[in-house]
MDTraj code that builds the backbone (N, CA, C; nanometers):
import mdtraj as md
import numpy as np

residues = "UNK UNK UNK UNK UNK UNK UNK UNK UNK UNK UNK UNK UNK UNK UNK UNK UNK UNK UNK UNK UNK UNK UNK UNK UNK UNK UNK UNK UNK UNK UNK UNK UNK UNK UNK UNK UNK UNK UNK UNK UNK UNK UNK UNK UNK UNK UNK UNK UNK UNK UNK UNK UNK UNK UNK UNK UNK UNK UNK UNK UNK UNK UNK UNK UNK UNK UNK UNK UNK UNK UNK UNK UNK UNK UNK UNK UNK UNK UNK UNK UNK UNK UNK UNK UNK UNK UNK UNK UNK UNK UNK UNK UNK UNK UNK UNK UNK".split()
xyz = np.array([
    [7.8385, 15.3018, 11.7739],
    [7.7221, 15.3081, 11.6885],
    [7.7158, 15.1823, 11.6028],
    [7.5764, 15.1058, 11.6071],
    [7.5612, 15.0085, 11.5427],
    [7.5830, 15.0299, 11.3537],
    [7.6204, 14.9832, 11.2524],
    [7.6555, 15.0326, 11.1361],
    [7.5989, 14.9334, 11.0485],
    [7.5346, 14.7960, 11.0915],
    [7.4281, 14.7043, 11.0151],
    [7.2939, 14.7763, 10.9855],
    [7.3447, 14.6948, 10.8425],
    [7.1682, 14.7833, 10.7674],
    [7.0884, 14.7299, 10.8812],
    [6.9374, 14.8885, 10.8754],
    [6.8498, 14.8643, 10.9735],
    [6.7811, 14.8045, 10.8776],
    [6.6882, 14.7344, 10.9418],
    [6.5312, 14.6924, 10.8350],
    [6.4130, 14.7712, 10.8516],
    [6.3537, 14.8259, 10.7615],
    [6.2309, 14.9026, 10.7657],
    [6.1338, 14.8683, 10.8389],
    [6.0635, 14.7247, 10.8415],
    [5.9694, 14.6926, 10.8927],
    [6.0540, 14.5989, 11.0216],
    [6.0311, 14.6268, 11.1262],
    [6.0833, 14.5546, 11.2854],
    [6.0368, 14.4092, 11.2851],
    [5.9395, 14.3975, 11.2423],
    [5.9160, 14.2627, 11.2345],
    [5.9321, 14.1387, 11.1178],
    [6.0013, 14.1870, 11.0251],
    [6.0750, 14.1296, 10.9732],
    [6.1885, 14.0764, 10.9551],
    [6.1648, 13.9392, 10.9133],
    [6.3146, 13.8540, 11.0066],
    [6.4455, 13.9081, 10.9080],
    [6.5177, 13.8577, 10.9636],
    [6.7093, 13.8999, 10.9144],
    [6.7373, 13.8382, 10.7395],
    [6.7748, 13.8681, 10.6929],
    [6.8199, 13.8046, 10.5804],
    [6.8913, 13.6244, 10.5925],
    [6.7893, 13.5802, 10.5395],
    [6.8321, 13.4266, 10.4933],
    [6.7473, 13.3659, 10.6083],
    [6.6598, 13.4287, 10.7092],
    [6.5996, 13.3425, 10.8212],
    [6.4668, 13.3214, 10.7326],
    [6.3677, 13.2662, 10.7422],
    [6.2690, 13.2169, 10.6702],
    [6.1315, 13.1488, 10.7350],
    [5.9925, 13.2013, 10.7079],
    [5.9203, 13.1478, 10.7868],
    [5.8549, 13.0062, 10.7896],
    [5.8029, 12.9181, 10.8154],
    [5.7969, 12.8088, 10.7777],
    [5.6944, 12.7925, 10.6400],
    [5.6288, 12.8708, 10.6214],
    [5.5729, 12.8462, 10.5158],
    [5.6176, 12.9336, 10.3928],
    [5.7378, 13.0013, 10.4005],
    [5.8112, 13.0478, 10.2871],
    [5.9810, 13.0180, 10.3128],
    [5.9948, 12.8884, 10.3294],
    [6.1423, 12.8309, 10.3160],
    [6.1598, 12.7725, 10.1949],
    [6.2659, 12.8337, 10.1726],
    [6.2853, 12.7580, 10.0173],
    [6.3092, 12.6000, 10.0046],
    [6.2615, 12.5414, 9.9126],
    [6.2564, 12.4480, 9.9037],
    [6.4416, 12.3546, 9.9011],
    [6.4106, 12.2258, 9.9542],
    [6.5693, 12.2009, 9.9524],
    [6.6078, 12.1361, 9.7964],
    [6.7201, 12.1765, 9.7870],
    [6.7648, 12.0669, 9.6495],
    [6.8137, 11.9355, 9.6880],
    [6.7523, 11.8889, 9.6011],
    [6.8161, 11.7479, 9.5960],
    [6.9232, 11.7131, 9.6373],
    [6.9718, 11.6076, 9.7353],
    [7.1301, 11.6267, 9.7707],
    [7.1584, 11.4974, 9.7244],
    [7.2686, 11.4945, 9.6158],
    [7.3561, 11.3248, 9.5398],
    [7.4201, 11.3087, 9.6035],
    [7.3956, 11.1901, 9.6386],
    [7.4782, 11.1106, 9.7088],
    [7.5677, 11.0122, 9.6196],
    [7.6907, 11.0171, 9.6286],
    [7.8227, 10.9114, 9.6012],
    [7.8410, 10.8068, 9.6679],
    [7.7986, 10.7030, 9.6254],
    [7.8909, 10.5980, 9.6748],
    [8.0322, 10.5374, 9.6725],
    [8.1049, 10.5360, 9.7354],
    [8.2294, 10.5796, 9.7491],
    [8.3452, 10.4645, 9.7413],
    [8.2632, 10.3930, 9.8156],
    [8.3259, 10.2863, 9.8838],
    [8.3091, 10.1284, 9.9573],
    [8.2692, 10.0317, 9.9594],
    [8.2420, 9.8931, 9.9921],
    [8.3213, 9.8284, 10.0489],
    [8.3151, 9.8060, 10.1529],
    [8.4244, 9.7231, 10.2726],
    [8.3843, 9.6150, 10.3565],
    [8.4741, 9.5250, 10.3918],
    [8.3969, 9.4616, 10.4980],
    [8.5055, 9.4601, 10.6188],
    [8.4450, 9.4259, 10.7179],
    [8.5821, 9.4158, 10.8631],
    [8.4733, 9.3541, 10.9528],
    [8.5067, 9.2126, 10.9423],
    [8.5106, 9.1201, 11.0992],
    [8.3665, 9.1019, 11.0590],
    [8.3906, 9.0486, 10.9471],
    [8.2159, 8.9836, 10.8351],
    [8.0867, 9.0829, 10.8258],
    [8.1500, 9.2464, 10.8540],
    [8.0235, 9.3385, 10.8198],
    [8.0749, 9.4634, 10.7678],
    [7.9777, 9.4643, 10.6279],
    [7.9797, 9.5493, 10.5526],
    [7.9673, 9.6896, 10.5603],
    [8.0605, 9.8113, 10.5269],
    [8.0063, 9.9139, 10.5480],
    [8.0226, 9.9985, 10.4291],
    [8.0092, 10.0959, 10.3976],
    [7.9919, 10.1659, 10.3329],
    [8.0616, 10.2915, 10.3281],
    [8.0685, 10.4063, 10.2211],
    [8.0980, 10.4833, 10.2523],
    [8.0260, 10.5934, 10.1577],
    [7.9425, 10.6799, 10.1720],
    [7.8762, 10.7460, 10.0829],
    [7.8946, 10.9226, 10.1229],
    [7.9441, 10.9787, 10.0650],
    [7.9065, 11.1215, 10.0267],
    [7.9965, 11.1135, 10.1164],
    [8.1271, 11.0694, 10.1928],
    [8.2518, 11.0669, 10.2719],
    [8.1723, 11.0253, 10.4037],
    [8.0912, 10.9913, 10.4545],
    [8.0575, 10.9269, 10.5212],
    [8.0753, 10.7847, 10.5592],
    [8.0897, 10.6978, 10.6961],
    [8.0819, 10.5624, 10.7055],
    [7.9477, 10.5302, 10.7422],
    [7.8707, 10.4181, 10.6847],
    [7.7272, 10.3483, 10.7184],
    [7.7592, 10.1841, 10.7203],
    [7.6698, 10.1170, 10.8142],
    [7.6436, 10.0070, 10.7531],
    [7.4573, 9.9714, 10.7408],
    [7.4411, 9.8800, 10.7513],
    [7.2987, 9.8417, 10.7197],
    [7.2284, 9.8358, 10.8501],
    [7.1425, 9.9337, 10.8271],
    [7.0125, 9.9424, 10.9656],
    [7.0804, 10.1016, 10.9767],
    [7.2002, 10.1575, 10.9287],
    [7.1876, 10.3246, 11.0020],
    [7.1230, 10.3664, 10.8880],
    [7.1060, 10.5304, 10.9230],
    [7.0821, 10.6495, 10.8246],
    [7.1380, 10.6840, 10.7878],
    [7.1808, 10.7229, 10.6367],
    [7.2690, 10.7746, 10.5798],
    [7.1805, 10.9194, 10.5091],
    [7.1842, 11.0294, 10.5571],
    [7.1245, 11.1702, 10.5235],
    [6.9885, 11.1526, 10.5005],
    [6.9543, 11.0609, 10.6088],
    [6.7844, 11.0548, 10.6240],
    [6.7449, 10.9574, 10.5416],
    [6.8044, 10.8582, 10.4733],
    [6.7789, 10.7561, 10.4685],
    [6.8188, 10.6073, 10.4765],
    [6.7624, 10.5218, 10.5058],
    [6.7944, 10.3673, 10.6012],
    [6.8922, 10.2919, 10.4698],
    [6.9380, 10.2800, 10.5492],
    [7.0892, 10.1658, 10.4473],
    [6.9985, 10.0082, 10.4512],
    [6.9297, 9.9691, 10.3702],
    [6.8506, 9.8451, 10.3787],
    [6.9353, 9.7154, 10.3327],
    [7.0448, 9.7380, 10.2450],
    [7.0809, 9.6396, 10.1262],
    [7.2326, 9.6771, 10.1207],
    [7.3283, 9.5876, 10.1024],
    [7.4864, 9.6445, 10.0490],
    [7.4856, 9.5220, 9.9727],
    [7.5433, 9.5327, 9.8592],
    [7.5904, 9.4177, 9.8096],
    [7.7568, 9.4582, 9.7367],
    [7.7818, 9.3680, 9.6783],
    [7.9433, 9.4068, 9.5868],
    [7.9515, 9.5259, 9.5981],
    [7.8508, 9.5863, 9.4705],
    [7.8828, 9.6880, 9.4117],
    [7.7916, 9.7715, 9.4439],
    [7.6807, 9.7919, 9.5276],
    [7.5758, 9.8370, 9.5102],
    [7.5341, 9.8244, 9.6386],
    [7.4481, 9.9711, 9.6981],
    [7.3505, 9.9699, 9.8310],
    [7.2227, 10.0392, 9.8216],
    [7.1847, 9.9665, 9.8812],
    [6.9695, 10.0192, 9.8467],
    [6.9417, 10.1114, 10.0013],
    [6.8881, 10.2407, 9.9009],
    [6.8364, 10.3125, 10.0640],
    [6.7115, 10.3132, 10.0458],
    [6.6345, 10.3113, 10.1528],
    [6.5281, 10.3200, 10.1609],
    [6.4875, 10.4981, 10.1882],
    [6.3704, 10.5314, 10.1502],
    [6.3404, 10.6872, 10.2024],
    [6.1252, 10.6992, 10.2140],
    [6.1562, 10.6257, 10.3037],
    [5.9679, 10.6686, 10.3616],
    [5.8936, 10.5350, 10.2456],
    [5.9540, 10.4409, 10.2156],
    [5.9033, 10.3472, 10.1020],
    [5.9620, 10.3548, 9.9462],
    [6.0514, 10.4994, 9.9456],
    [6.0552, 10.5455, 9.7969],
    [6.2571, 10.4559, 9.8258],
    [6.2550, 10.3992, 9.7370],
    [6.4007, 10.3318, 9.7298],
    [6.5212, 10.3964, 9.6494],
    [6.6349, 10.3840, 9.6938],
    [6.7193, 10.4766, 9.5983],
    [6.8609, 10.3652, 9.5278],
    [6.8806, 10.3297, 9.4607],
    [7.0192, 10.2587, 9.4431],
    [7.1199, 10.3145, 9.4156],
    [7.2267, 10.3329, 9.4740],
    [7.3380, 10.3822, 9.4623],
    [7.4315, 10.2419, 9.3945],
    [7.5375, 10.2779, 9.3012],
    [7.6146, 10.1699, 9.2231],
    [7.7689, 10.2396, 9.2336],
    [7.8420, 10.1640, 9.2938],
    [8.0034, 10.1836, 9.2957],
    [8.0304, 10.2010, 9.1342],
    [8.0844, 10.3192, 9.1796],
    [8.1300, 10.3688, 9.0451],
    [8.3265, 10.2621, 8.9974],
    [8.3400, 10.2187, 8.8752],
    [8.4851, 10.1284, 8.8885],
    [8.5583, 10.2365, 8.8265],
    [8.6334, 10.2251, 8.9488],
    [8.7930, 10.3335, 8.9018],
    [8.8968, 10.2994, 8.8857],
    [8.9522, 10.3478, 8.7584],
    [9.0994, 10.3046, 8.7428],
    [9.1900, 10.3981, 8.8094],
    [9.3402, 10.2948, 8.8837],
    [9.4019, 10.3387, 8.9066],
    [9.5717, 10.2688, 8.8769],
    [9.6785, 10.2999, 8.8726],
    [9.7565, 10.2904, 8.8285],
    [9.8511, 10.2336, 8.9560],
    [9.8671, 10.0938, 8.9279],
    [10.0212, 10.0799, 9.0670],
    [10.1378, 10.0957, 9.0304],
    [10.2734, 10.1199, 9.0678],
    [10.4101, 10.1510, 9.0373],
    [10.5180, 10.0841, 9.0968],
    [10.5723, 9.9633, 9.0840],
    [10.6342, 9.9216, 9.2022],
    [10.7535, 10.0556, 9.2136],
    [10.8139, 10.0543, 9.2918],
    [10.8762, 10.1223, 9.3584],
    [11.0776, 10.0539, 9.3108],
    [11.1273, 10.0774, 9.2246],
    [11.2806, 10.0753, 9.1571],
    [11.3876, 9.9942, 9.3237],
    [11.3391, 10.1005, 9.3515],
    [11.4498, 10.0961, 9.4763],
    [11.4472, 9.9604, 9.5936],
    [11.3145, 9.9090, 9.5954],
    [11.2799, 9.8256, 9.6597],
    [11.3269, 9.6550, 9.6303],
])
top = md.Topology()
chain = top.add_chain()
for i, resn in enumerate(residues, 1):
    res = top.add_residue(resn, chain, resSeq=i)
    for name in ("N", "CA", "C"):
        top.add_atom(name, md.element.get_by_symbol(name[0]), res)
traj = md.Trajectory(xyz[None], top)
């Protein structure tokens, strides 16, 4: 015997399926820039744990620009700048060495 709630009306879809004109809207997704590299004179990137370089998509939008610190996405004309965040970190030489 099946033991999933039935639904009253049969033609109503399953919980969390959605019709196209009542899908919830998406949230905004932030993107991190992570990371700035180069290997064999081309730049890539690394955003939201992702690798990009310039000309891919990075979550639907075009990697146009990398510079130092900083990469420009493009999204349908609307531009986004992402800025390497500077992190401190601590080196230790190693006693034993």
């Amino acid at each position: 015997m099946d033991n999933s709630p039935s639904r009253l009306n049969p033609f109503e879809l399953p919980s969390g399926i959605y019709s196209k004109e009542n899908a919830p809207k998406e949230l905004p997704q932030t993107l991190k820039l992570q990371a700035i590299f180069e290997i064999k004179g081309k730049h890539i990137v690394t955003i939201s744990g992702e690798n990009f370089m310039k000309g891919d998509f990075a979550f639907g939008k075009k990697v146009i620009n990398i510079s130092n610190n900083q990469v420009i996405l493009d999204a349908g004309g609307q531009q986004e700048i992402l800025t390497l965040e500077k992190t401190r970190f601590h080196i230790q030489k190693d006693p034993k060495k």
